[in-house]
DSSP file (Angstrom, degrees, kcal/mol; ACC not computed):
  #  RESIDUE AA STRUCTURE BP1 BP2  ACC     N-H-->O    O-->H-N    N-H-->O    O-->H-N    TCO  KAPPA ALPHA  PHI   PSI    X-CA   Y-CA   Z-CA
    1    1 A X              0   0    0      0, 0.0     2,-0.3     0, 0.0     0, 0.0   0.000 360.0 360.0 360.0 131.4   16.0   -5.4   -3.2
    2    2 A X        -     0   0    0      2,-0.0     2,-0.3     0, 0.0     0, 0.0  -0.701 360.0-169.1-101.8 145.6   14.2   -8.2   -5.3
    3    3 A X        -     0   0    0     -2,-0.3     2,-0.2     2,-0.0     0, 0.0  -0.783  14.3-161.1-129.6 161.0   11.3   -7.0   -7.2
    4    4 A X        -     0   0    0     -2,-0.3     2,-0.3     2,-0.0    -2,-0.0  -0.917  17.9-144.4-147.1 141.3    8.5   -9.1   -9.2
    5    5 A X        +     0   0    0     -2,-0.2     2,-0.2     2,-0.0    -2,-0.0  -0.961  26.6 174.9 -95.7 145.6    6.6   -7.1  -11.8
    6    6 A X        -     0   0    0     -2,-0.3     2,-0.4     2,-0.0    -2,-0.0  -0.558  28.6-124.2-127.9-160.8    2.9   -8.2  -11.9
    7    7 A X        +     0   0    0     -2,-0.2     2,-0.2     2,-0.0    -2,-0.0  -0.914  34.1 173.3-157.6  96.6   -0.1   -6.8  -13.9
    8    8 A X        -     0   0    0     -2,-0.4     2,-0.2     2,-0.0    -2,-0.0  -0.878  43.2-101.1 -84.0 144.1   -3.2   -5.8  -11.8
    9    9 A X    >>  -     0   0    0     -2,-0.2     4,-1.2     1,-0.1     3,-0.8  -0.604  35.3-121.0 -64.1 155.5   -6.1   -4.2  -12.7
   10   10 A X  H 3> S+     0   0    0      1,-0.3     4,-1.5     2,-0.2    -1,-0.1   0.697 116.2  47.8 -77.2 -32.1   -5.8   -0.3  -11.5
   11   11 A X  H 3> S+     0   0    0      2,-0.2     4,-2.1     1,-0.2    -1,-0.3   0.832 108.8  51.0 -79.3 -39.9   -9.1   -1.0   -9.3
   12   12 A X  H <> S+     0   0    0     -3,-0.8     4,-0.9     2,-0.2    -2,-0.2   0.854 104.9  57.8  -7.5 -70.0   -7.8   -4.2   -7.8
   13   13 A X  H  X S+     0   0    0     -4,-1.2     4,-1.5     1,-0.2     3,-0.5   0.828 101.6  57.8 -45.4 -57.3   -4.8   -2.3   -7.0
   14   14 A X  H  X S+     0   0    0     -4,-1.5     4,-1.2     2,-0.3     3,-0.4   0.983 105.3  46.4 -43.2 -72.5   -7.1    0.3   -4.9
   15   15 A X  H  < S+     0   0    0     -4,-2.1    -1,-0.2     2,-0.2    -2,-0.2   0.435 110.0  52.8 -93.5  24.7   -8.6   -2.0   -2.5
   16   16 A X  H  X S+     0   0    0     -4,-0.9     4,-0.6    -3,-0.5    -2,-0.3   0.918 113.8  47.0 -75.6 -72.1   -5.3   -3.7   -1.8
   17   17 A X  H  X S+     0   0    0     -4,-1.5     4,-1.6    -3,-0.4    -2,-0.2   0.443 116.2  39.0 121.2 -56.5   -4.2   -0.3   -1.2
   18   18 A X  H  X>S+     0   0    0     -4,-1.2     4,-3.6     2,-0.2     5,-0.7   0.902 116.7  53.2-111.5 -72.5   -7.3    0.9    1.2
   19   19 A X  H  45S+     0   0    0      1,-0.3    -2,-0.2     2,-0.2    -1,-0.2   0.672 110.5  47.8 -50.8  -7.2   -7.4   -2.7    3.0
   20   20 A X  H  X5S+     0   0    0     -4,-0.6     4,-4.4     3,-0.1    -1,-0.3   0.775 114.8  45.4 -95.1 -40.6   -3.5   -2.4    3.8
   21   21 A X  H  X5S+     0   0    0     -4,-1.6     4,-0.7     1,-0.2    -2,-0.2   0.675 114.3  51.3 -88.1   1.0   -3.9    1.0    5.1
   22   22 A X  H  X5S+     0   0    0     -4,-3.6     4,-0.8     2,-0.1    -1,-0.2   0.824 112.2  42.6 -32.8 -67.6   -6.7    0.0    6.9
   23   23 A X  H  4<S+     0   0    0     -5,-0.7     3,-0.2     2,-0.1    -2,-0.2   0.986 115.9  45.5 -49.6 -72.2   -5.3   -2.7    8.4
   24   24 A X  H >< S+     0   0    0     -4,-4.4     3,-2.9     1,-0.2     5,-0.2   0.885  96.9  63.8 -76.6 -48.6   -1.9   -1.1    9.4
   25   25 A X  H 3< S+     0   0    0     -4,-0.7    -1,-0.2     1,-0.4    -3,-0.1   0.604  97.8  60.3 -63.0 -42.8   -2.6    2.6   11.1
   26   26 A X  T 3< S+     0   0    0     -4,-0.8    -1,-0.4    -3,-0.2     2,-0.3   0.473  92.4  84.9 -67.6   6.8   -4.4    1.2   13.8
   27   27 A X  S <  S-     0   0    0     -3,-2.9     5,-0.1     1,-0.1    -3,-0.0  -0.500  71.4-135.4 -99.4 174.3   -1.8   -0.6   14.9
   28   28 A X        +     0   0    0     -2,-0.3     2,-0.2     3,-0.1    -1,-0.1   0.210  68.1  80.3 -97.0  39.6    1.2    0.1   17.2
   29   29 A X  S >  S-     0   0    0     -5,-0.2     3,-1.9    -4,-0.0     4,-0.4  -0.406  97.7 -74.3-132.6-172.1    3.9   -1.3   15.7
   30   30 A X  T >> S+     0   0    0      1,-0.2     3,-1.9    -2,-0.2     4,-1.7   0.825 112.8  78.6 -59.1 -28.5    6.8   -0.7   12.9
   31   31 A X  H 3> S+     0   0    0      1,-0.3     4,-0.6     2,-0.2    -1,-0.2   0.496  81.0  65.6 -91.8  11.4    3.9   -1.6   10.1
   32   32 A X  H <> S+     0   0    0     -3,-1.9     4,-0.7     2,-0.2    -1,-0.3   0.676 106.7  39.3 -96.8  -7.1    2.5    2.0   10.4
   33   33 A X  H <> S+     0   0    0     -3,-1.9     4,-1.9    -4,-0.4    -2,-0.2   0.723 116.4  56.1 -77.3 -21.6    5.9    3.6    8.9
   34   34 A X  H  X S+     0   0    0     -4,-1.7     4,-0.8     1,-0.2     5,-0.2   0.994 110.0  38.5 -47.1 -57.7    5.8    0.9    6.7
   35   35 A X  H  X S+     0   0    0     -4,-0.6     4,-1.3     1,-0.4    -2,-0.2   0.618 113.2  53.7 -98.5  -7.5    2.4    1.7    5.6
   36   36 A X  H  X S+     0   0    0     -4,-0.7     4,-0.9     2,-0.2    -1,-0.4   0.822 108.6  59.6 -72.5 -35.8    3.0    5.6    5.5
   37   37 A X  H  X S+     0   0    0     -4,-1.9     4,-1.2     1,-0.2    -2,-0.3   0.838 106.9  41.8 -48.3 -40.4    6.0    4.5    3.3
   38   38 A X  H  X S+     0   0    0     -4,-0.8     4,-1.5     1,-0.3    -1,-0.2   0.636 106.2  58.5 -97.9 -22.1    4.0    2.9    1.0
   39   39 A X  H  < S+     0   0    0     -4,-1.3    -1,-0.3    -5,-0.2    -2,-0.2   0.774 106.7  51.1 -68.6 -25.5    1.4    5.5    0.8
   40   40 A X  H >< S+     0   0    0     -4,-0.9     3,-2.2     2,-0.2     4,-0.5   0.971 116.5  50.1 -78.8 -89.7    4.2    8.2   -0.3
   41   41 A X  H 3< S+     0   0    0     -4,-1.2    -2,-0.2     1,-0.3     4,-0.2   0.369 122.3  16.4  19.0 -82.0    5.0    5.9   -2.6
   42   42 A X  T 3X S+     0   0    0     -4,-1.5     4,-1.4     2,-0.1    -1,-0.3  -0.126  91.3 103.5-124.3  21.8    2.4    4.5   -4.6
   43   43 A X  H <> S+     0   0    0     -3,-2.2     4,-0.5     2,-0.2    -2,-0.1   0.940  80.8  64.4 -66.7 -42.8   -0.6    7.6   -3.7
   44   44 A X  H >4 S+     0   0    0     -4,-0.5     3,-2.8     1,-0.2    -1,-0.1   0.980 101.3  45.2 -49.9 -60.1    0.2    9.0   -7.4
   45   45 A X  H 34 S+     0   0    0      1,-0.3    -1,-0.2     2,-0.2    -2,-0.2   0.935 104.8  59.6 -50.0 -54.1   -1.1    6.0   -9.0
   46   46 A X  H 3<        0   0    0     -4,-1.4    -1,-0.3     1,-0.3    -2,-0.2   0.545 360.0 360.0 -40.5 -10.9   -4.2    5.8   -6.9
   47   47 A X    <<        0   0    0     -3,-2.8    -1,-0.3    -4,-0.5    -2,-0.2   0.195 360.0 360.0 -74.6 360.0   -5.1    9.2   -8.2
């Protein structure tokens, strides 16, 4: 897997975060394991 580190601010970060799982849950497709993936994931920081 190819990986880029970038440097957000941690509030930035959030509503990228809110506005992806927004986005993806109501739909019907693959991008709501995606987005459950990525919520496991990356929840800690948001905390």
């Amino acid at each position: 897997m190819n990986e880029i580190n970038i440097k957000i601010p941690l509030h930035k970060f959030q509503d990228l975060m809110i506005s992806h799982v927004r986005y993806s849950l109501p739909r019907h497709t693959y991008i709501v394991s995606e987005t459950i993936h990525d919520v496991k994931t990356y929840w800690s920081v948001l905390s």
